[in-house]
Legacy VTK file of the C-alpha trace (Angstrom):
# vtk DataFile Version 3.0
C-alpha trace
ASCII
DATASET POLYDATA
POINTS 500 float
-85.773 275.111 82.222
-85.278 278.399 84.252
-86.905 281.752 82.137
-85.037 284.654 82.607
-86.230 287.508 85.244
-88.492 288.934 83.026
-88.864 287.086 79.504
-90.360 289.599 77.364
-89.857 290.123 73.635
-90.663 293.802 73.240
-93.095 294.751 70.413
-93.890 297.345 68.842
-96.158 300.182 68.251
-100.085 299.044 68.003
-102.485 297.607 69.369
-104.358 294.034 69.035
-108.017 296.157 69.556
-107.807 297.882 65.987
-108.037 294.205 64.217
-110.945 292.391 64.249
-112.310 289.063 64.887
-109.849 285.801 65.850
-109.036 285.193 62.331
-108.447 288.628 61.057
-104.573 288.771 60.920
-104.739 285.234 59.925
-106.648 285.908 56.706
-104.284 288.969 55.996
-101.563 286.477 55.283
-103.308 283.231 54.568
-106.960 281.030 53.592
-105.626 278.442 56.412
-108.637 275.791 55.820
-110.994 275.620 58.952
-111.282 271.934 60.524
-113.678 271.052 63.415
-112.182 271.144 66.631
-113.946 269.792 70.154
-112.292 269.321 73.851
-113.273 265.652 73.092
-111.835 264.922 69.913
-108.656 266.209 71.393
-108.767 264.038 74.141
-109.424 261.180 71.640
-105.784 262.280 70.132
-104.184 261.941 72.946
-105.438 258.392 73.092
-104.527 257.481 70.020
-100.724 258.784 70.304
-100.054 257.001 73.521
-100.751 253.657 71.561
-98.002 254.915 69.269
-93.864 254.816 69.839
-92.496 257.869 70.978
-90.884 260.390 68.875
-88.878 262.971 70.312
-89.884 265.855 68.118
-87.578 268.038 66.479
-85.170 270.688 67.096
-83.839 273.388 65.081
-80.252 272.921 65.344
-79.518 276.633 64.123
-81.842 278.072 67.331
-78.709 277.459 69.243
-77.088 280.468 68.026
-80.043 282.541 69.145
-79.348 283.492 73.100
-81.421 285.701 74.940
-80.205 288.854 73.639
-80.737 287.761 70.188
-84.288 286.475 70.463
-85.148 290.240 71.765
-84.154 291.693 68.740
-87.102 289.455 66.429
-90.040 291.291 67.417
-93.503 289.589 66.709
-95.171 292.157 64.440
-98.367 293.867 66.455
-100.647 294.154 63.323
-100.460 290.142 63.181
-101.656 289.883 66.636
-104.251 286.751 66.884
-107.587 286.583 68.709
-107.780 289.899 69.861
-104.338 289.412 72.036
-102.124 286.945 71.133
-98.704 287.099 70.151
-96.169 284.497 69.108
-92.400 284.063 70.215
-89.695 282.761 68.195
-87.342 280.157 68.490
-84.328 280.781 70.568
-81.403 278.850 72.498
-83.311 278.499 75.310
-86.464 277.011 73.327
-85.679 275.146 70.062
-88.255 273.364 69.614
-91.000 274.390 66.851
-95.104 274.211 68.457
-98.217 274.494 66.434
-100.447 277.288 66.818
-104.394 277.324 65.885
-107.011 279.915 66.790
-110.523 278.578 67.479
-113.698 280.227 66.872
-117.248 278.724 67.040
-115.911 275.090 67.151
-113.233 275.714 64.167
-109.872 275.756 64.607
-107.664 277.584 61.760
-103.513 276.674 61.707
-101.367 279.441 62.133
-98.552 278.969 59.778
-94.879 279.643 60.426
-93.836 282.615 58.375
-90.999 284.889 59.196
-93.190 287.710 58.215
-95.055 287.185 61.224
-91.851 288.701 62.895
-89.329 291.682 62.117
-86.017 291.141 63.225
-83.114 293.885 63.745
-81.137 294.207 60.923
-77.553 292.292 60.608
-79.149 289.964 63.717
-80.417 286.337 63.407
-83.673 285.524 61.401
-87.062 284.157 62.654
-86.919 280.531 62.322
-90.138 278.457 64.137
-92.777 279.630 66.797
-92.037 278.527 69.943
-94.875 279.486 72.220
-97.258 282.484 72.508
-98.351 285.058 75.308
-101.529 287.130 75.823
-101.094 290.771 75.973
-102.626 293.069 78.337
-106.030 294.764 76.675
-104.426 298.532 75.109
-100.682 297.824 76.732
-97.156 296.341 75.374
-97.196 293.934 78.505
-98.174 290.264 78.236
-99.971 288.531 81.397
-99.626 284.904 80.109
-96.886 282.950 78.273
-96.773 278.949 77.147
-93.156 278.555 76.023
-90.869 275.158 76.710
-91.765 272.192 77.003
-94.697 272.059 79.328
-94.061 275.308 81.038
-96.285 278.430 81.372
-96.994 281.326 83.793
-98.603 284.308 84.291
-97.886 288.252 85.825
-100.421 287.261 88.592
-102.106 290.562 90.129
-98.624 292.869 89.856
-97.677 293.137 86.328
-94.895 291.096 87.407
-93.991 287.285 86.268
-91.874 284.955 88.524
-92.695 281.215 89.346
-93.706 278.620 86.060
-96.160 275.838 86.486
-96.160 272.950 83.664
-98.416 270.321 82.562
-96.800 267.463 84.557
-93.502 266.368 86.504
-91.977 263.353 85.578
-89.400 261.639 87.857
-88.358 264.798 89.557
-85.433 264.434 92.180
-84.661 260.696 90.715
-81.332 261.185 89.435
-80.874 260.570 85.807
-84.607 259.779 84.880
-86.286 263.395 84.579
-88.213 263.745 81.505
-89.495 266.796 79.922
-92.660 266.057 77.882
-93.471 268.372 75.216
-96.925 270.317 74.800
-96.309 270.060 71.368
-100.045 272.090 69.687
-101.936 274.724 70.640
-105.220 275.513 70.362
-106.510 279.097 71.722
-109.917 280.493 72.155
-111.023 283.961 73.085
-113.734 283.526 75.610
-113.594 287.507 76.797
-112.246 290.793 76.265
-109.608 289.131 78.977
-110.116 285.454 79.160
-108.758 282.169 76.800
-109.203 278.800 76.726
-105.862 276.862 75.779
-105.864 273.736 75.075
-102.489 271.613 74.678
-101.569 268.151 73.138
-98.691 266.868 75.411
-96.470 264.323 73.987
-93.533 262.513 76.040
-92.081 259.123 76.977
-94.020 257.758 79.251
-96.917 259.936 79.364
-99.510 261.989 76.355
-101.869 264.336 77.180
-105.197 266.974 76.647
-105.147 269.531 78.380
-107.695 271.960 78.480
-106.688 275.337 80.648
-109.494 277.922 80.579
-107.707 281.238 81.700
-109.134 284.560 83.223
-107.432 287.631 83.638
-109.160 289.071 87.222
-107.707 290.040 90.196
-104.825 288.640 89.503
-104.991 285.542 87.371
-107.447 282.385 87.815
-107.107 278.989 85.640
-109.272 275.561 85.472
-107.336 272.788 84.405
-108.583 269.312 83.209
-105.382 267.152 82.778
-106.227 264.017 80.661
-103.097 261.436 80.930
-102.180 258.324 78.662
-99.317 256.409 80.197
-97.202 254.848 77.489
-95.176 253.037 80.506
-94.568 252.648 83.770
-93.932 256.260 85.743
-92.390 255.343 89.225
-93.162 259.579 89.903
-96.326 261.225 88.549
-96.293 264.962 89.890
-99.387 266.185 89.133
-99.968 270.285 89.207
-96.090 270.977 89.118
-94.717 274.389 90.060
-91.264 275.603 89.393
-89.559 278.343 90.950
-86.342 279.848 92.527
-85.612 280.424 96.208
-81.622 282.154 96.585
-81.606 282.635 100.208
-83.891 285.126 102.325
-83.384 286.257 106.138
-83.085 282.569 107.502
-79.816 281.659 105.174
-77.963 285.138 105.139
-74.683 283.162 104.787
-75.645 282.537 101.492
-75.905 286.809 100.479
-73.033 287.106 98.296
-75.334 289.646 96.609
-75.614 293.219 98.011
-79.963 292.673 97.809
-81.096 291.956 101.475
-83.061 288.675 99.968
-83.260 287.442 96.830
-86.779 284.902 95.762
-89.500 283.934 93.727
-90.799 282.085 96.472
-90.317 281.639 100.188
-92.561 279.089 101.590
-95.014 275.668 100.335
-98.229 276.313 102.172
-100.456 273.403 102.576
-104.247 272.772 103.097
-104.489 268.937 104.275
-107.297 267.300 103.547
-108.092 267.308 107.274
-107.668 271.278 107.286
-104.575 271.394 109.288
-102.828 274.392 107.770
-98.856 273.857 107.445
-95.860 275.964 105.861
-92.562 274.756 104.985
-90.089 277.707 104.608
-87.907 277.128 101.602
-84.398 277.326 101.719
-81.106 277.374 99.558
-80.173 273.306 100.827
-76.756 272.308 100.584
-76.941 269.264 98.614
-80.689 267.630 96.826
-83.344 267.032 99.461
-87.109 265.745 98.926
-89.545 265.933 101.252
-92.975 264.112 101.271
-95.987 265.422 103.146
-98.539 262.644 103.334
-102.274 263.719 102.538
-105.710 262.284 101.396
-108.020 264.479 99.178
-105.574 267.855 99.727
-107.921 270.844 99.999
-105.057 272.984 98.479
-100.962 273.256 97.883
-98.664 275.611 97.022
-95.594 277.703 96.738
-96.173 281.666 97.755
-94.169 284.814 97.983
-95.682 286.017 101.647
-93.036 288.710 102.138
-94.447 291.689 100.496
-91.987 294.238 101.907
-89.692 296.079 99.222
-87.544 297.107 101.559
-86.045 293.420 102.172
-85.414 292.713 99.181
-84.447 296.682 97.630
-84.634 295.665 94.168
-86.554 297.950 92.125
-85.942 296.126 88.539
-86.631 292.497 89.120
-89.445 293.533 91.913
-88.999 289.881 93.930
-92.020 292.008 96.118
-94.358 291.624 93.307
-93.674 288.296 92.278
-96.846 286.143 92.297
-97.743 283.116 94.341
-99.193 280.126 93.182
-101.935 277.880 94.555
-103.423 274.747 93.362
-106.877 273.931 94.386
-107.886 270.167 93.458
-111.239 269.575 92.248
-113.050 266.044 93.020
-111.143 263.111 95.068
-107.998 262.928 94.771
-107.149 260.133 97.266
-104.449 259.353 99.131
-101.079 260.640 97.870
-98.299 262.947 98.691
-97.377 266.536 98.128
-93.512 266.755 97.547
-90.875 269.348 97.452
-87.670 268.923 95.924
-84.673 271.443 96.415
-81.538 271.043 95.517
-78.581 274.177 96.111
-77.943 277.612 93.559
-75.881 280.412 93.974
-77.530 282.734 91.328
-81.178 283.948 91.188
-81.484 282.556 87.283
-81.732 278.852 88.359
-84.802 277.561 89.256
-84.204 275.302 92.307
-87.296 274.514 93.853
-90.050 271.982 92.536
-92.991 271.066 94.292
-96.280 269.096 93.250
-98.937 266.004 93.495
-98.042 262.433 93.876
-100.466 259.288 94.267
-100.171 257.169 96.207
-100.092 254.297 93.779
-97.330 254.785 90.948
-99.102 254.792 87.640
-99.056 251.971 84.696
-98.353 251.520 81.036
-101.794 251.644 79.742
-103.705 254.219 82.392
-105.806 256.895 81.897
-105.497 259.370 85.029
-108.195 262.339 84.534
-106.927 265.598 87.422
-108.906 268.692 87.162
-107.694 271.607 89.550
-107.621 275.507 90.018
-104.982 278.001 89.577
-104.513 280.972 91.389
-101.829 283.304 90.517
-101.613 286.124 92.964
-100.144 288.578 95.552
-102.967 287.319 98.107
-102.237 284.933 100.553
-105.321 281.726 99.667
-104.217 279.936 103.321
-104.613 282.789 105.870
-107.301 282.633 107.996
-109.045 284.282 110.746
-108.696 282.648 113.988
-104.844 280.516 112.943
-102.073 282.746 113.083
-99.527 281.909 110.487
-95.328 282.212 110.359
-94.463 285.605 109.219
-90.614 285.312 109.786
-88.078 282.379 110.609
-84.491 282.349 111.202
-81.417 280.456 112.357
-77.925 281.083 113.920
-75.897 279.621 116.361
-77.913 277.683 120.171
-77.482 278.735 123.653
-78.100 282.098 125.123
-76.963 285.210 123.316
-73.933 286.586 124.858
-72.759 283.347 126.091
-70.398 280.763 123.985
-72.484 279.066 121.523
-73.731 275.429 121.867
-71.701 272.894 119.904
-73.225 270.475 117.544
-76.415 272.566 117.296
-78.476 275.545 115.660
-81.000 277.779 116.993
-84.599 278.051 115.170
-86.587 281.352 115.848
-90.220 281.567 114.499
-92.369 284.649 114.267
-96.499 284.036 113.748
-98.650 286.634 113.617
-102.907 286.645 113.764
-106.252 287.842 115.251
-106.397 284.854 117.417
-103.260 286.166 119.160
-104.880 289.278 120.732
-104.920 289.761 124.278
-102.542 286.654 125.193
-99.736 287.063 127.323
-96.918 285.400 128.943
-99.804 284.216 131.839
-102.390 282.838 129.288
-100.918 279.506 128.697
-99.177 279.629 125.915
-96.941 277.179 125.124
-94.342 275.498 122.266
-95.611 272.402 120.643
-92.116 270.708 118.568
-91.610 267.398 117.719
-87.936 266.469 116.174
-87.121 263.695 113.876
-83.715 262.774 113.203
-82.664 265.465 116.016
-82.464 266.381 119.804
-84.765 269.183 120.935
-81.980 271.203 123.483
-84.205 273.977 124.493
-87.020 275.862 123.502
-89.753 278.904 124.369
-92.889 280.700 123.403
-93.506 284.174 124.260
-95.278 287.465 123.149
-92.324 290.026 120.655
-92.124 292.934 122.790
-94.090 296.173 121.358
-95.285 294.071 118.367
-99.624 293.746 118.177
-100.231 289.450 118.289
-96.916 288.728 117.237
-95.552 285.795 119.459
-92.268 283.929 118.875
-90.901 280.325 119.320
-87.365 279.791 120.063
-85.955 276.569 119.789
-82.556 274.798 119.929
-81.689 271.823 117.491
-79.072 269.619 117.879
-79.224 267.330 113.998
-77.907 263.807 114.104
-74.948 263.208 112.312
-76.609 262.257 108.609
-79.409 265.156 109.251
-81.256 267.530 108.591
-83.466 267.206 111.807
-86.891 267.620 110.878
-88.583 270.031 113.025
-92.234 270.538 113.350
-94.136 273.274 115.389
-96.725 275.639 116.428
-98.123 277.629 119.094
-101.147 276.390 121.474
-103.100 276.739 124.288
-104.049 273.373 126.236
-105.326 271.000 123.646
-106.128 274.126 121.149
-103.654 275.092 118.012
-103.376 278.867 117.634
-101.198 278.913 114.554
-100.547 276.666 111.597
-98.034 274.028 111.590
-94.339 275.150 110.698
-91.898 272.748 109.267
-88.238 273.071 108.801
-85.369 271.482 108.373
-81.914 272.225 110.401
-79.171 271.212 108.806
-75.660 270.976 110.366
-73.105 273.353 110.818
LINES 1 501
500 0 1 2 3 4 5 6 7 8 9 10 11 12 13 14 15 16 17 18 19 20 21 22 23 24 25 26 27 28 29 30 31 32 33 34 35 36 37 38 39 40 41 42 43 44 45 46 47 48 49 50 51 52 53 54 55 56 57 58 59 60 61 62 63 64 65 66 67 68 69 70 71 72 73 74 75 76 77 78 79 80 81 82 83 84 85 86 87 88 89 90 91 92 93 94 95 96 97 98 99 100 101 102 103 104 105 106 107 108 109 110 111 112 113 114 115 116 117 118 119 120 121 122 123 124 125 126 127 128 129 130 131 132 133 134 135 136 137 138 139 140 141 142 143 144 145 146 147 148 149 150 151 152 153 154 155 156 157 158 159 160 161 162 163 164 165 166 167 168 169 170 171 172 173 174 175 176 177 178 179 180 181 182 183 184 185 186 187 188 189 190 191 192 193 194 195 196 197 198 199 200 201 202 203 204 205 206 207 208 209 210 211 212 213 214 215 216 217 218 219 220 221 222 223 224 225 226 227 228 229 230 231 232 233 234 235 236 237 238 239 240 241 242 243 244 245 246 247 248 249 250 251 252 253 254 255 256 257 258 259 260 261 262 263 264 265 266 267 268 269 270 271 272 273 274 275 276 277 278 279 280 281 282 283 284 285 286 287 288 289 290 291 292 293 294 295 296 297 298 299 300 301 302 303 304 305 306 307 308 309 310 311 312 313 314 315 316 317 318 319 320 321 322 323 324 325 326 327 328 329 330 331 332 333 334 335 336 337 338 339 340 341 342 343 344 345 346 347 348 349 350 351 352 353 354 355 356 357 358 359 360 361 362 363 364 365 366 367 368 369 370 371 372 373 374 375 376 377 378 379 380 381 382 383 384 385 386 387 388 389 390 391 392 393 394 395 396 397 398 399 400 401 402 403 404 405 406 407 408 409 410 411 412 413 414 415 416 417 418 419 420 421 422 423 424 425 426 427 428 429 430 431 432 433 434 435 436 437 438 439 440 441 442 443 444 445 446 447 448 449 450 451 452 453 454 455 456 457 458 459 460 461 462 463 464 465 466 467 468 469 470 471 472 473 474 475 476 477 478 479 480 481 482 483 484 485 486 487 488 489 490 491 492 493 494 495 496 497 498 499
């Protein structure tokens, strides 16, 4: 599921600070009965359902004629905002699925039911039929800086005002033709735990899988989440992806071919950036592939993952309405031992900025079984920051490709040139006499040439040229970094040069 640029149903005037506690639009409209609620008795749920058959749950078939258009014209009602910021969104084409909503205070939890009073929708346009999600608005404004809508999906505005990339609860069977399921988080339950802070907590219902989840949310320079993942397996799962991300990469300055569009680049994201459990730091540009392609880093007890908008420039991208600039990144920080496992990206090719494209997340190393209980707690950070920059490793600030051999002369057949750009503190004061050098290794590939050397008028900026000649069934698999004798200066790149 791919939200559009910037999903927001517009309210109107008012503001959720002139009602009072979590229950005080609730008990405008309705005596909802209170019933206990505890982290553990939901967890017990989940239990309990994944000893049950599945059933998918239900759509409403008349959603369908509510596109995106039409859903902005029902308007959640700001006097029935919930728990000092929440606000619901109805059903539409794009989510037609009905959720349960309850507000939690003090270890109750009260049911917020369905009623299309809760909404106001433009006359002669469709009525409100089911809640699909929910989003927390920003304290005094009409801007929201989390949502939970679709299936497992959520996101937030990150430190920028600005949404982009989705996580969801878990990825099942991603990049296995055919088998990719969607489970549902099909119940809410939210609690205010600060003027800008909620604890959500999610039954997840699917397949192969159930779930609890319990995602404690803080609004703070930028946003930060703690996420306890509690996992029934109903059967077999041949890929668990734990701590999924979803986002969109277009093309950016190493796939210009691909700029149909008049915007210099155009991406939610344009790199996975790794933390291995060993602390080698590694970044895998993304790009717009031509076909499906998965790759699988190998790791034991990560340290951290994930996929981050590091170009910050406006001028590259010269959009001043979807702001690709702001978009957040997102890194996962796993709490506890993980073990061994795999963090994989899968790809596969768009030509328009509303598909999401680009998938990456946690894999074990031992495929799951009917009957498990898997328990993954990890951290959340939504933000323009960059977690996996650090003082002494200089990190890939720009890559590119084009045609091999030496400019000015006829290019080299069967082959594509690879030119990386790192940048950091460790850098300063080398030259072209300090030793220097290229460290690649290609699989699936022929290095042709390659060289290392300081950019010309640029303060410790160095640059790696290198020319790839792919095997016939490619991409080659490249892997570099600067050094110095035995000693890395710069995080690992990897990249993959396809043919042609």
């Amino acid at each position: 599921m791919r939200y559009p640029t910037r999903r927001e149903i517009v309210a109107t005037a008012g503001l959720a600070a002139l009602f009072g506690g979590p229950f005080a639009a609730m008990a405008r409209r309705t005596q909802s009965p209170a019933q206990p609620f505890s982290w553990e008795a939901l967890q017990e749920r989940a239990a309990t359902l994944a000893r049950q058959p599945y059933r998918a749950p239900e759509r409403v078939a008349a959603a369908a004629a509510i596109d995106y258009d039409a859903v902005g014209s029902i308007r959640y009602r700001p006097e029935e905002t919930l728990a000092g910021g929440i606000r619901l969104f109805p059903l539409g084409r794009y989510a037609p699925t009905p959720v349960k909503i309850h507000i939690v205070e003090n270890g109750q939890a009260r049911a917020v039911p369905f009623s299309r009073d809760l909404f106001q929708a433009v006359s002669g346009h469709a009525p409100p039929l089911g809640i699909a999600g929910f989003r927390a608005m920003e304290p005094g404004k009409e801007s929201d800086w989390m949502a939970f809508q679709g299936a497992s999906y959520f996101r937030t505005a990150g430190s920028q005002d600005q949404y982009g990339l989705s996580a969801r609860g878990i990825a099942i069977n991603t990049g296995i033709s055919g088998r990719e399921e969607f489970p549902d988080f099909t119940e809410f339950w939210i609690e205010r735990t600060g003027g800008d802070a909620y604890t959500v907590y999610a039954l997840m219902d699917g397949a192969s899988v159930t779930g609890a989840y319990r995602i404690a949310s803080r609004h703070q320079n930028g946003v930060q989440q703690d996420v306890s993942a509690v996992l029934h397996l109903r059967r077999d799962v041949e890929r668990l992806g734990i701590a999924p991300a979803t986002s969109m990469f277009w093309y950016g300055e190493g796939n210009r071919g691909a700029a149909v569009d008049w915007r210099p680049e155009i991406h939610d994201s344009d790199g996975l950036a790794l933390l291995t459990g060993r602390g080698e730091r590694i970044w895998r540009p993304l790009v717009n592939p031509p076909h499906e392609t998965l790759d699988s880093f190998a790791d034991e007890n990560p340290r951290g993952f994930g996929l981050l908008q590091r170009d910050r420039t406006f001028d590259h991208y010269q959009d001043d309405g979807a702001f690709y600039d702001r978009r957040p990144s997102l890194w996962v920080e796993p709490r506890g031992q993980w073990g061994r496992g795999n963090v994989v990206l899968f790809a596969f090719p768009t030509a328009a900025e509303t598909v999401d494209n680009i998938v990456s997340f946690w894999v074990p190393a031992e495929a799951p079984k009917a009957g498990q209980r898997l328990q993954f707690d990890y951290g959340l950070r939504w933000g323009s920051d960059d977690p996996t920059l650090a003082q002494a490793t200089a990190h890939v600030v720009d890559s590119w490709t084009g045609v091999a051999g030496r400019p000015g002369d006829a290019p080299t057949k069967g082959a594509r040139k690879l030119v990386v750009d790192f940048e950091g503190a460790g850098l300063a004061g080398l030259d072209r006499s300090s030793g220097v050098s290229a460290a690649i290794d290609v699989a699936r590939g022929k290095l042709i040439a390659s060289a290392a050397y300081p950019v010309v008028g640029q303060k410790n900026r160095w640059r790696i040229t290198a020319d790839i000649a792919p095997e016939a069934n490619g991409p080659a698999d490249v892997r570099l970094f600067l050094k110095r004798g035995d000693r890395a200066l710069s995080e690992t790149l990897l990249f993959p040069v396809f043919n042609g």
